[in-house]
C-alpha positions in Angstrom: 80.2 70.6 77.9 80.1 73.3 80.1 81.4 76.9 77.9 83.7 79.4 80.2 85.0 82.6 79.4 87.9 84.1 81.3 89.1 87.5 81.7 91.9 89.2 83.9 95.9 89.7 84.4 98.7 87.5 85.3 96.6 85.1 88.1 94.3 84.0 85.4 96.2 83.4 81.6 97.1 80.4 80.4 100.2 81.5 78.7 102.5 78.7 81.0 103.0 75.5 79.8 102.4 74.1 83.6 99.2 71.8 83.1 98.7 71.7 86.9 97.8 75.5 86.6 94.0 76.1 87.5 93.2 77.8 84.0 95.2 74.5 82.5 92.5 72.4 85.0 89.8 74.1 83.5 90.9 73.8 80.1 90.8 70.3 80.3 87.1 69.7 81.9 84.9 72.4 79.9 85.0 74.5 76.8 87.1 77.8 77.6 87.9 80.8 75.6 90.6 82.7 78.0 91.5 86.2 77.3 93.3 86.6 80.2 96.6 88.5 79.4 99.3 89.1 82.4 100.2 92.8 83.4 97.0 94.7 82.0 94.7 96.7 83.4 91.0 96.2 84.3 89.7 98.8 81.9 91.8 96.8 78.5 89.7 93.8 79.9 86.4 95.1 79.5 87.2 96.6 76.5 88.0 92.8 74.9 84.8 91.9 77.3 82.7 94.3 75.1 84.2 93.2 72.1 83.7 89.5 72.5 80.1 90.3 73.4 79.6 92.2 70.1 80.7 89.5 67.9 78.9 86.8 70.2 75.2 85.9 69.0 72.7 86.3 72.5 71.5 83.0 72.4 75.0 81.7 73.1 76.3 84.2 75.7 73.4 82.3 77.5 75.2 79.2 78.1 78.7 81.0 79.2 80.2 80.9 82.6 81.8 83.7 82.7 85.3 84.5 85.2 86.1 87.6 85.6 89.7 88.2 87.7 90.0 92.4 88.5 93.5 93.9 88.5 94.5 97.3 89.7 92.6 99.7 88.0 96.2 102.1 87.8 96.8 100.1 84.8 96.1 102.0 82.0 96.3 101.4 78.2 97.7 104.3 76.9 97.7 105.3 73.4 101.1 104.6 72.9 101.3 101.2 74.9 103.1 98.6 72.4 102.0 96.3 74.6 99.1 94.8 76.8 101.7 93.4 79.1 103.3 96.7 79.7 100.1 98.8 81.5 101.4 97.2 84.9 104.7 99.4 84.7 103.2 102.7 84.0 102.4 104.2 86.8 106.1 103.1 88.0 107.9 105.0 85.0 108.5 108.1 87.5 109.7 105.9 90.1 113.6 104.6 90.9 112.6 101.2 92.7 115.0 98.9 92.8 112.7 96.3 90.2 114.7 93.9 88.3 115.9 94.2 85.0 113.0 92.6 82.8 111.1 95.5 84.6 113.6 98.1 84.1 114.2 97.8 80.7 110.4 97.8 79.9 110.7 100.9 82.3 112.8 102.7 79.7 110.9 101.8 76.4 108.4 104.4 77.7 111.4 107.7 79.0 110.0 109.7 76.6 106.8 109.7 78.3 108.0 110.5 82.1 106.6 113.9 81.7 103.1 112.9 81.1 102.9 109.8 83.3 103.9 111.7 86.1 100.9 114.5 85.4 98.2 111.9 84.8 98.9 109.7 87.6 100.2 112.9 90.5 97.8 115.3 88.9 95.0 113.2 88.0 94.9 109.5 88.9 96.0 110.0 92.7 95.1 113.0 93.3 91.5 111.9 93.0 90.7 109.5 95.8 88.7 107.0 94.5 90.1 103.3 93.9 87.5 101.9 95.9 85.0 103.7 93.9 87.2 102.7 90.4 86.9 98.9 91.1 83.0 99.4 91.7 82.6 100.8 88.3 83.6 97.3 86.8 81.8 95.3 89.2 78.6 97.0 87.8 79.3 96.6 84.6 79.5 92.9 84.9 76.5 92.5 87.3 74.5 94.4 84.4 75.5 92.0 81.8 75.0 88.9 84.0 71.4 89.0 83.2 72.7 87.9 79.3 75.0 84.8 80.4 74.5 81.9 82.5 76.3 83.1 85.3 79.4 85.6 85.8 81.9 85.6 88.7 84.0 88.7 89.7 87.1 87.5 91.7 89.2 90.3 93.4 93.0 90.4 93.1 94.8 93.4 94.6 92.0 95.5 96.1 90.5 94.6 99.3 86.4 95.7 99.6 87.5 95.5 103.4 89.2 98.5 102.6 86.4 100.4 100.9 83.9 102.8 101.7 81.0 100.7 101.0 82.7 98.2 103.9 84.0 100.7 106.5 80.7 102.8 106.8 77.8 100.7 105.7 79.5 97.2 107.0 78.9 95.5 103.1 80.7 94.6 100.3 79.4 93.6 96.8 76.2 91.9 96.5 75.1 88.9 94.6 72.6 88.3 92.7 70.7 85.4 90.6 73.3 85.6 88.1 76.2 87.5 89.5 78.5 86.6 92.2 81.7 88.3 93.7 84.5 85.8 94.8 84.6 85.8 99.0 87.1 86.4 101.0 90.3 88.5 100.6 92.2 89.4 97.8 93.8 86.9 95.9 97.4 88.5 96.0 97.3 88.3 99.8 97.3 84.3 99.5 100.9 84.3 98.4 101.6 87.8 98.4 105.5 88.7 97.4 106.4 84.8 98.1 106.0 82.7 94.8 106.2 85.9 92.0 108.4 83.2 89.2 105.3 80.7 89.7 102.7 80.4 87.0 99.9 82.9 88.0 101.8 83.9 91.4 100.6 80.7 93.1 101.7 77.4 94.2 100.7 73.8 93.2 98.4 73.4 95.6 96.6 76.8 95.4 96.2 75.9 91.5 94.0 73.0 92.6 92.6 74.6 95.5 91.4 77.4 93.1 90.1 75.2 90.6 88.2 72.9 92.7 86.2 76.4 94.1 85.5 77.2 89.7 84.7 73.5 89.6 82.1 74.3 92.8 80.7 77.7 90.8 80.6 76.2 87.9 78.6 72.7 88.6 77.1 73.5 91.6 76.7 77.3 92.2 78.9 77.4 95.3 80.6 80.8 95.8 84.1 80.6 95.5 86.1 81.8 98.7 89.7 82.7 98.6 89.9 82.2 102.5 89.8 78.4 101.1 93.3 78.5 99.7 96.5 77.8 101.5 98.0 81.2 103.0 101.8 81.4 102.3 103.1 83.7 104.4 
């Protein structure tokens, strides 16, 4: 049986008890260790990513299939983060949205540090210009440690490379390799973007087996996954 790791936010954990969710799908076909947790960051991902490789033996990262989903690289894990879950309100601490009230009162668990949040993120975060250039930084990371597995996939959720420097003035985006391959197509938010939040992993039914069937294709046949593939909900 085919061995798959997963790692990401909200679009990728299995935490739902829905068995028509994609990560569910995959569950029940091959062997899959999913860290997936919804609401971190990108940078708390490859942190467990370099954990799990420590404490795995190289002769068995070789036979892993590993799915990586990236999430906005503004969420950070902060020193005094209780929770994983919580790095996706952060950088809204400083701001009066009208969010509901799950949102809120994790908003207020973290008053204290207003002052701070709004330095780092005004001061530091956004004042540096460089989100295209942030989500690169990952990309490399895993296209430098494909070599050791069977194959990795990188699948975009929030940040479109249409968007990026590396599109707008050299007319590319990410490139494969042998071992490495970065999810086609858009970002995965924009499928069902601010339509079916309450669902399991922000997507419908039929984008759950949509999305599988293009893991299934990776997987099995080596057939890059494309998000244009999915149904748009607009």
């Amino acid at each position: 049986m085919q061995k798959v790791w997963i790692f990401g936010d909200s679009y990728a954990n299995d935490s739902y008890k829905a068995t028509y969710t994609w990560a569910a799908q995959l569950s029940q076909t091959y062997d899959v260790k999913n860290y997936a947790i919804g609401g971190n960051g990108p940078e708390y991902m490859i942190q467990l990513f370099r954990d799990a490789i420590q404490h795995t033996e190289a002769d068995e990262l070789e036979k892993i299939n590993l799915i990586f989903f990236l999430s906005g690289d503004e969420r950070k894990n902060f020193d005094f983060t209780l929770q994983p879950e919580d790095q996706s309100i952060m950088i809204n601490v400083n701001f009066g949205r009208d969010f509901d009230f799950h949102i809120k009162r994790t908003i207020a668990k973290y008053r204290s540090y207003k002052k701070f949040l709004r330095n780092f993120y005004k001061r530091y975060y956004l004042h540096n210009d460089l989100q295209d250039f942030r989500q690169l930084q990952y990309v490399g990371i895993l296209k430098e440690y494909s070599v050791f597995f069977k194959k990795v996939l990188a699948v975009n959720v929030f940040d479109d490379l249409q968007d990026s420097l590396l599109y707008k003035k050299f007319g590319t985006t990410v490139t494969d390799t042998e071992k490495f391959t970065f999810c086609k197509g858009p970002k995965l938010f924009s499928v069902e973007e601010n339509i079916n939040k309450p669902l399991p992993n922000h997507l419908s039914p039929i984008n759950h087996d949509l999305l599988f069937n293009e893991m299934i294709n990776w997987i099995d046949h080596d057939i890059s996954p494309n998000i244009n593939n999915l149904k748009k909900i607009a």
